[in-house]
C-alpha positions in Angstrom: -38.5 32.5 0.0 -35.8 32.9 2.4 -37.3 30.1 4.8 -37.8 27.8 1.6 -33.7 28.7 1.2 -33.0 27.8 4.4 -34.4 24.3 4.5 -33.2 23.3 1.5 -29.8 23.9 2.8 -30.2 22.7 6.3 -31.8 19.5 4.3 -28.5 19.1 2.2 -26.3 19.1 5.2 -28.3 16.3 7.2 -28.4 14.3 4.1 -24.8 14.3 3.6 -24.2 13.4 7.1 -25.7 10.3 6.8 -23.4 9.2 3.8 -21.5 6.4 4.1 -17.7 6.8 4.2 -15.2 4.6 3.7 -11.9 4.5 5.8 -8.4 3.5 4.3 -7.1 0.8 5.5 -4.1 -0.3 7.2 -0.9 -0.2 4.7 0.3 -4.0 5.1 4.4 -3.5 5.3 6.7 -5.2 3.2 7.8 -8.7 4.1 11.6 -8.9 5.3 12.5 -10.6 2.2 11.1 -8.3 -0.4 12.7 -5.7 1.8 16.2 -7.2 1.2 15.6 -8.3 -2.5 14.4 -3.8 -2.7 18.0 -3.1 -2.1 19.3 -5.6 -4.7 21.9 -8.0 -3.0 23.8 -9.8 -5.2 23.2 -12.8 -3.5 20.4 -13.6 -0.8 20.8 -17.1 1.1 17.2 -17.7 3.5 19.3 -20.8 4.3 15.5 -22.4 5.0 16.1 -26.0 3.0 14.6 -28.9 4.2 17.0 -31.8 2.5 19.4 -32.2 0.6 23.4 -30.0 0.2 22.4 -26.7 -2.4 22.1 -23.4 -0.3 19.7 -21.5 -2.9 20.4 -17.9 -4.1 16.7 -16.1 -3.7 17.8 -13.5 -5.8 18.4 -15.5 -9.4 21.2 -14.8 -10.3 22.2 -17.9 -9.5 24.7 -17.8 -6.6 23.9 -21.2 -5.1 26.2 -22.6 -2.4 26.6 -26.2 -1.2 26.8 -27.2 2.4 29.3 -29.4 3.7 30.5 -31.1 6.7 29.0 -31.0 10.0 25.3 -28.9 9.1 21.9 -29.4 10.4 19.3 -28.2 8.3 15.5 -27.4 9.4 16.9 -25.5 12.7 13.8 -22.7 14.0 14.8 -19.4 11.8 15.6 -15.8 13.3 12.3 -14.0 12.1 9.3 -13.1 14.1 7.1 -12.3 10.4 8.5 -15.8 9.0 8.3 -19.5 9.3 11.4 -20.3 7.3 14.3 -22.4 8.6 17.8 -21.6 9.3 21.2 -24.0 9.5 23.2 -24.6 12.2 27.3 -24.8 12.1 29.4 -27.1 13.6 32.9 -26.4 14.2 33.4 -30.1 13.4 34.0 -29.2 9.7 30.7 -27.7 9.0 30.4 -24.9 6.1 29.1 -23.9 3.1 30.8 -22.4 -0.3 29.8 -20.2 -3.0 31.9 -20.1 -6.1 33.7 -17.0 -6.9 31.7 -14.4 -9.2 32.4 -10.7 -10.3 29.8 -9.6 -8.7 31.7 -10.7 -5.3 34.9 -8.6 -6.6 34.0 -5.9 -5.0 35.6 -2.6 -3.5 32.3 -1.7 -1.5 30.3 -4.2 0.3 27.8 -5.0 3.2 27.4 -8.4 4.8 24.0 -8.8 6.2 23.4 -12.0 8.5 21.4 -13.0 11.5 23.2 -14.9 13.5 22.6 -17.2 16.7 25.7 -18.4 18.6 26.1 -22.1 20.2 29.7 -20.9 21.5 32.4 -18.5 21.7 34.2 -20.1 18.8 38.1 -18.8 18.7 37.7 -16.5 15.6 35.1 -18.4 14.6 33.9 -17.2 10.3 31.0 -16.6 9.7 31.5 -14.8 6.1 35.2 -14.5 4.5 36.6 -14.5 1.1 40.1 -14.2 -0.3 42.1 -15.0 2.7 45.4 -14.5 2.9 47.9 -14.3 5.5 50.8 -11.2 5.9 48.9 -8.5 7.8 49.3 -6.3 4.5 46.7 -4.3 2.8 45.2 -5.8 -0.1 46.3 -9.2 1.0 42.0 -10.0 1.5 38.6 -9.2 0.7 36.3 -8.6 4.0 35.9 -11.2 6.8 33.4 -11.0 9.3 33.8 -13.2 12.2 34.0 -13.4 16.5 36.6 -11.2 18.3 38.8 -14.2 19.9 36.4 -15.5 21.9 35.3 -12.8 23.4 31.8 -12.3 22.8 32.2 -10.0 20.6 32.0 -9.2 16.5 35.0 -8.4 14.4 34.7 -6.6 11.1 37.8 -7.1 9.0 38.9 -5.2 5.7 42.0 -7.2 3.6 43.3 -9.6 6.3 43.7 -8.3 10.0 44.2 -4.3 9.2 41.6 -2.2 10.3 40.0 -4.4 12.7 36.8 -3.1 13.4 35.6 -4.5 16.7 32.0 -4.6 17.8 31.4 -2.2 21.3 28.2 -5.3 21.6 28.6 -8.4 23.2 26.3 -11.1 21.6 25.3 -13.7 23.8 24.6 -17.5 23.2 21.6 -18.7 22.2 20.0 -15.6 21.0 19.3 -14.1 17.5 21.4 -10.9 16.6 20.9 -9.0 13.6 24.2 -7.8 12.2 25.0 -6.1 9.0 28.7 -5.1 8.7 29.4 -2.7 5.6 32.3 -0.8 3.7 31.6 2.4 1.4 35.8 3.1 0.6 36.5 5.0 3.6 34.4 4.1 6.9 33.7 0.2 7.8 31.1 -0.1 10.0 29.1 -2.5 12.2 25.2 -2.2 13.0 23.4 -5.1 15.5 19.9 -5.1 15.3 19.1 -1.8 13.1 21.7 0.3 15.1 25.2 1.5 14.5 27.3 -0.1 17.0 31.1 0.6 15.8 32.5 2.2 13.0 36.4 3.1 12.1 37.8 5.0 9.2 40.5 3.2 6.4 40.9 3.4 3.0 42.5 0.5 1.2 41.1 -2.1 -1.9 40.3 -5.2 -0.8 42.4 -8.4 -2.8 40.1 -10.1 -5.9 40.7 -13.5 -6.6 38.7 -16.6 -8.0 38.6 -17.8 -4.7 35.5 -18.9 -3.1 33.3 -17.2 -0.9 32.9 -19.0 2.6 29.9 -18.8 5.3 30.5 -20.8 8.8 34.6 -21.2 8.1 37.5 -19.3 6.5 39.9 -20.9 4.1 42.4 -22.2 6.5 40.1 -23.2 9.3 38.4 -21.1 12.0 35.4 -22.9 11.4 32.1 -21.8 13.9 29.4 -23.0 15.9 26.5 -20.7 15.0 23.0 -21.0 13.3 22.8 -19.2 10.6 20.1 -17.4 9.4 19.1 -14.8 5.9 22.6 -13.9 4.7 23.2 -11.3 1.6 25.6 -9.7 0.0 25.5 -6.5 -1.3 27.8 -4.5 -4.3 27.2 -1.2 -1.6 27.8 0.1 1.5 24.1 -0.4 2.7 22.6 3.3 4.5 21.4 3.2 8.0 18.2 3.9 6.7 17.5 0.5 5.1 19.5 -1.0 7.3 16.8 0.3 10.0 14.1 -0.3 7.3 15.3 -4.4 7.1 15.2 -4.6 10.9 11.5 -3.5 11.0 10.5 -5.6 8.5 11.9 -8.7 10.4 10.3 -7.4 13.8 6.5 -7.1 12.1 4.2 -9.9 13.4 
């Protein structure tokens, strides 16, 4: 009886050994895009049109721009996981403009854009809204654009106070991922997933109807950069998802 037992058992075990099992498979990570459109920008430009002047909104709600001047669309784009196109910038009057919204009024904010420089451009814009001159708090919104000529970024909240200036150079001719935010206390700048700069001010940005600018600011200080996946967000983006977007863009 007990050796009857005992083969049955022993009998059991080899059959299951020889049972098929199947492995999980690789979890396929989200696409750069969907990871931006996850954190709900209020406006996402790909800036990867082939003709014509509209800069599409890829998160419809209908933010479209329109390129003017001195552009070149069809230029190669800034992601490894994607195909898509990006614009280039001249300083010869070349710009695009996004009329003014609510959802742009905004007290907290992070400006994400991948950015490839042709030159140190005097403080060459590369996102700005509200502009206004005086050096006074509240006189602007936020204005990201190049430290003189310096190499460097700078971050600025309401005209030039609080100028947050990047610790990074950024070279020509290379793509830099930059994403410069404000939460009401701390602005901060991270290149390529990291924190790079940060300073602490408290003050409310200007709202206006004016529009909002990419490549130029409203008096000038136009750049000469390709541009590449800009959004704007209604939050101070955490370094989290900010790490999260960067992955995303590095997946092959």
């Amino acid at each position: 009886m007990k050796r009857a037992l005992l083969l049955l058992i022993l009998g059991s075990v080899l059959s299951g050994c020889g049972a098929e099992t199947t492995a999980a498979g690789p979890t396929t990570p989200p696409s750069y895009k969907a990871s931006v459109l996850a954190d709900h920008p209020v406006a996402y430009w790909r800036l990867d049109e082939a003709t014509g002047t509209v800069m599409a909104d890829a998160t419809g709600n209908g933010h479209d721009g329109i390129y003017a001047g001195a552009f070149s669309l069809g230029q190669p784009g800034a992601l490894a996981s994607d195909d898509d196109s990006s614009v280039g910038f001249d300083p010869a009057g070349g710009a695009a403009t996004v009329a003014s919204s609510p959802s742009f009024q905004v007290n907290k904010v992070s400006i994400e854009i991948w950015i490839n420089k042709r030159a140190n451009t005097e403080y060459g814009a590369y996102v700005s809204k509200n502009f206004a001159p005086g050096d006074v708090a509240g006189t602007g919104w936020f204005q990201l654009l190049n430290d003189h000529h310096s190499g460097r970024l700078a971050l600025r909240v309401t005209e030039d106070n609080a100028t947050l200036v990047s610790s990074r150079l950024l070279g020509l001719n290379t793509w830099y991922y930059v994403v410069a935010t404000y939460d009401g206390a701390t602005a901060k700048l991270f290149i390529d997933g990291k924190l790079d700069s940060s300073i602490a001010i408290a003050v409310t940005p200007k709202q206006t109807a004016d529009p909002l600018y990419i490549g130029r600011r409203a008096d000038g200080l136009f750049n000469n950069a390709i541009l590449d996946e800009i959004a704007i967000y209604p939050t101070a983006l955490s370094s989290d998802r900010i790490a999260a977007h960067w992955r995303a863009a590095s997946a092959r």
